[in-house]
C-alpha positions in Angstrom: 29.0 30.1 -38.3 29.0 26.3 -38.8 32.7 24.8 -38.4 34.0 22.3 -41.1 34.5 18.9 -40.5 38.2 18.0 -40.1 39.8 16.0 -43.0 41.8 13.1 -41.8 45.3 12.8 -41.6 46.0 9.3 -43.2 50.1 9.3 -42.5 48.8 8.2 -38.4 46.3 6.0 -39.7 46.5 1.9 -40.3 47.3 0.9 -43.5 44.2 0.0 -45.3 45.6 -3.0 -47.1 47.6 -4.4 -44.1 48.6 -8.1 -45.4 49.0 -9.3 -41.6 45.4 -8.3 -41.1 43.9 -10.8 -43.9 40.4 -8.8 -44.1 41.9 -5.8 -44.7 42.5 -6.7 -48.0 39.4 -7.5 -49.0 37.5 -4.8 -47.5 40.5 -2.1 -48.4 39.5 0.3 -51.6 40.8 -0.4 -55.1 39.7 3.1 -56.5 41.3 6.8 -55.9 40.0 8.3 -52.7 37.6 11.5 -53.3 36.7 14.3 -51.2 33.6 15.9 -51.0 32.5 19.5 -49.4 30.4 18.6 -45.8 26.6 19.4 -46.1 23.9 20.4 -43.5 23.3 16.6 -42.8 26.3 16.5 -41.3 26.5 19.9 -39.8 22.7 19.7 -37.9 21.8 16.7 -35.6 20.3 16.6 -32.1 21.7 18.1 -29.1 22.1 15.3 -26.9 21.2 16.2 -23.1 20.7 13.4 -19.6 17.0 13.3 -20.9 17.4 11.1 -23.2 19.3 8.8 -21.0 18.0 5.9 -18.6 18.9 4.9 -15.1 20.6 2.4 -16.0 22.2 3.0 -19.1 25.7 3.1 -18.2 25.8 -0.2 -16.0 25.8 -2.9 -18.3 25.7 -5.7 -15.8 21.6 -4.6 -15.1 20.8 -2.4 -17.9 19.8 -6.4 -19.6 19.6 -8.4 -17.0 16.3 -10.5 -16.4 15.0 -10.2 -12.9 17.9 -8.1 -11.7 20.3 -11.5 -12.1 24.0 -10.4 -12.9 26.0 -11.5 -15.7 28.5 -13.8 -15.8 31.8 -12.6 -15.2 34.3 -10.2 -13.6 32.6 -6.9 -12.7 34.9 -3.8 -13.5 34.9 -0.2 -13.8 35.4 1.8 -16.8 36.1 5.5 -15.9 37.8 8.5 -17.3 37.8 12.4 -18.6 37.0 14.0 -22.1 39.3 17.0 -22.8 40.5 18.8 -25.5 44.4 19.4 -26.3 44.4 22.4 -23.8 42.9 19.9 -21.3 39.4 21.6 -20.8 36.8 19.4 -20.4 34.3 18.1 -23.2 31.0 18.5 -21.4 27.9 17.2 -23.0 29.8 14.3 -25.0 27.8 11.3 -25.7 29.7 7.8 -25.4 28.3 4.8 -26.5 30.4 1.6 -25.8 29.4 -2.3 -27.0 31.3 -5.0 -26.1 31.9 -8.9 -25.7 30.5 -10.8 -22.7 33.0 -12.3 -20.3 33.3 -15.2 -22.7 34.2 -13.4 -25.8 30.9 -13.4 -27.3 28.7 -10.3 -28.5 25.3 -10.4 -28.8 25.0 -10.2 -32.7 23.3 -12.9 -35.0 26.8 -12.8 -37.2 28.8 -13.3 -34.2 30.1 -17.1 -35.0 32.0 -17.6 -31.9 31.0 -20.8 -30.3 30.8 -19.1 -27.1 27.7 -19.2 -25.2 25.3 -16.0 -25.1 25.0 -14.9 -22.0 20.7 -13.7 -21.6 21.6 -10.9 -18.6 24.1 -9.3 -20.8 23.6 -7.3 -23.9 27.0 -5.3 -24.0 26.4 -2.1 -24.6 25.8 0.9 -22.7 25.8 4.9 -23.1 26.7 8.2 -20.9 26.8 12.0 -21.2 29.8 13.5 -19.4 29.2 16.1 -16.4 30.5 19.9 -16.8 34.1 18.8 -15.7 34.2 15.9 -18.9 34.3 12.8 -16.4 32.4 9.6 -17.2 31.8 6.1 -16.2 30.4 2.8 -17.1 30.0 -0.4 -15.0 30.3 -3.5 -17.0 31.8 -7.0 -17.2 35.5 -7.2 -18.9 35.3 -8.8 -22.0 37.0 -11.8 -23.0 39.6 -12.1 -25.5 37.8 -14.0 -28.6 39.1 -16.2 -31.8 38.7 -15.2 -35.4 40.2 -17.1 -38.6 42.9 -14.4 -39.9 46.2 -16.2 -40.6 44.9 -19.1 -39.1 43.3 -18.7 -35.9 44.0 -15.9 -33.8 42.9 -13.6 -31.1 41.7 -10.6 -30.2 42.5 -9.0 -27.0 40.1 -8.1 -24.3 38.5 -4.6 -25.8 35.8 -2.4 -25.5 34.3 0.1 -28.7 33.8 3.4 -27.6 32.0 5.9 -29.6 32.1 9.4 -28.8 29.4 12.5 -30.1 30.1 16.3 -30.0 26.9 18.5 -31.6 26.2 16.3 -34.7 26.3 13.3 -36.2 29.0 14.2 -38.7 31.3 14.9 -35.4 31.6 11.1 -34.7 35.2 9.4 -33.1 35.4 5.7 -32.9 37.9 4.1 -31.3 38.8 1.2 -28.9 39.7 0.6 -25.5 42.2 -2.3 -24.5 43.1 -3.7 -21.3 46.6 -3.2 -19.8 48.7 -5.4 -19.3 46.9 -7.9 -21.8 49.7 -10.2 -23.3 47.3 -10.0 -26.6 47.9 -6.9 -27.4 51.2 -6.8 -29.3 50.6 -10.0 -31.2 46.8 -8.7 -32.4 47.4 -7.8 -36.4 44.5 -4.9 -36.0 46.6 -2.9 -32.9 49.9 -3.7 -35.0 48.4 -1.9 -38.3 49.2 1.2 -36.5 52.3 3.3 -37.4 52.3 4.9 -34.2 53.8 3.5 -31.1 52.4 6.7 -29.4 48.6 5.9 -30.9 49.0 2.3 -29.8 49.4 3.7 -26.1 46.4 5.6 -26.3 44.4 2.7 -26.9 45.4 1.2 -23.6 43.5 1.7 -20.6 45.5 2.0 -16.8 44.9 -0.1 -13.8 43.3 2.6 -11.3 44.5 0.8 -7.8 43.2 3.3 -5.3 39.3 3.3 -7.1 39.6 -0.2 -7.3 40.2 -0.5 -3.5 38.2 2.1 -2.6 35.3 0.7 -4.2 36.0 -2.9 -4.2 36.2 -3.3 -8.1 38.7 -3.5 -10.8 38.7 0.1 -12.2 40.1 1.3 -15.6 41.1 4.8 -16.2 40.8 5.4 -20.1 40.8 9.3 -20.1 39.9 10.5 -24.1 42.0 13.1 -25.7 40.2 14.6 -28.6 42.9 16.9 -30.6 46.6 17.8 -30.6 50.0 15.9 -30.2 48.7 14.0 -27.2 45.0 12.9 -28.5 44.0 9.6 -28.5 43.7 7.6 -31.7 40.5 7.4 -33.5 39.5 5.3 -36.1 37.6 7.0 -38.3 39.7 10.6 -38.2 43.1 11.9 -36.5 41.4 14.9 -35.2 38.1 15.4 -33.1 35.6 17.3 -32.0 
């Protein structure tokens, strides 16, 4: 029996015309929101497995680099554990995660920072979690970038994450933000939130005994994927 994709619950979600977040409301819809029954496109997809993953395909400071030459910028740790409200482990999960370089600048031909590219960096990595739900990527922490909203403001240090269960129609986005980054509570995306809880969920911990065991900044950012304590998603409350 094939399960039914949830329906999102919109009272956790940001509002979709938020005036502090100025593209909002162009991009927000004008007509009545429809639903419509899943189909078998969204039900059937590939069973994603470690084959299809490379050596290096979640360390983003060589899974680019030319020559084995590291990219500029503070090498970090991005670790943590996929579970379900009951806290059993999601095993099998693919993340993906893109990102900025350590200047603020993605590698994307619409990207208009003025921020140089950085050519051993391409900011984006993948990773399957083990039986017990853990993953980890090793990357560069991103820097916090400009964009024109009311004026010119920032965005604080982040990183995407997208997570898979069996399909493509069981697809959670969300983002991963650094703690203690003054950014945060000014940024008009992470303020369209309701949900002081949600907020939280978005923010990744300071991991001091990994970091001085292995002589790198580490972040813990474990992923919750249903009940009172998930973590927030972007494109749907509840998960996998």
């Amino acid at each position: 029996m094939v399960e039914a994709l949830i329906k999102r619950n919109l009272k956790i979600h940001p509002q979709l015309n938020f005036p502090d977040y100025k593209s909002s409301i162009l991009r927000a819809p004008k007509n009545k929101k429809i639903s419509f029954s899943s189909t078998s496109t969204e039900f059937s997809g590939p069973v994603f497995n470690k084959n299809i993953l490379g050596n290096l395909d979640n360390d983003l400071t060589l899974n680019f680099s030319k020559n084995n030459i590291l990219p500029i910028g503070h090498k970090i740790i991005v670790f943590g554990k996929i579970s379900d409200q009951f806290c059993n482990p999601i095993e099998g999960a693919l993340i993906e995660i893109w990102q900025a370089n350590a200047a603020g600048k993605y590698l994307h031909h619409n990207d208009n920072n003025s921020a140089p590219i950085d050519p051993n960096f391409a900011g984006c990595g993948r990773s399957i979690t083990s039986s017990k739900g853990y993953y980890e990527f090793i990357t560069i922490q991103p820097g916090p970038y400009p964009y024109p909203n009311r004026g010119i403001e920032w965005r604080p240090m982040h990183i995407h994450f997208s997570v898979f269960g069996k399909s493509f129609g069981q697809r959670l986005i969300t983002q991963m933000y650094f703690e203690g980054d003054p950014l945060i509570n000014s940024c008009p995306m992470v303020n369209s939130i309701p949900d002081e809880k949600a907020k939280q969920s978005l923010i990744s911990t300071l991991d001091t005994s990994r970091s001085n065991t292995q002589k790198l900044l580490s972040y813990k950012f474990d992923i919750i994927l249903r009940g009172t304590n998930q973590t927030f998603f972007e494109n749907r409350k509840e998960g996998l």
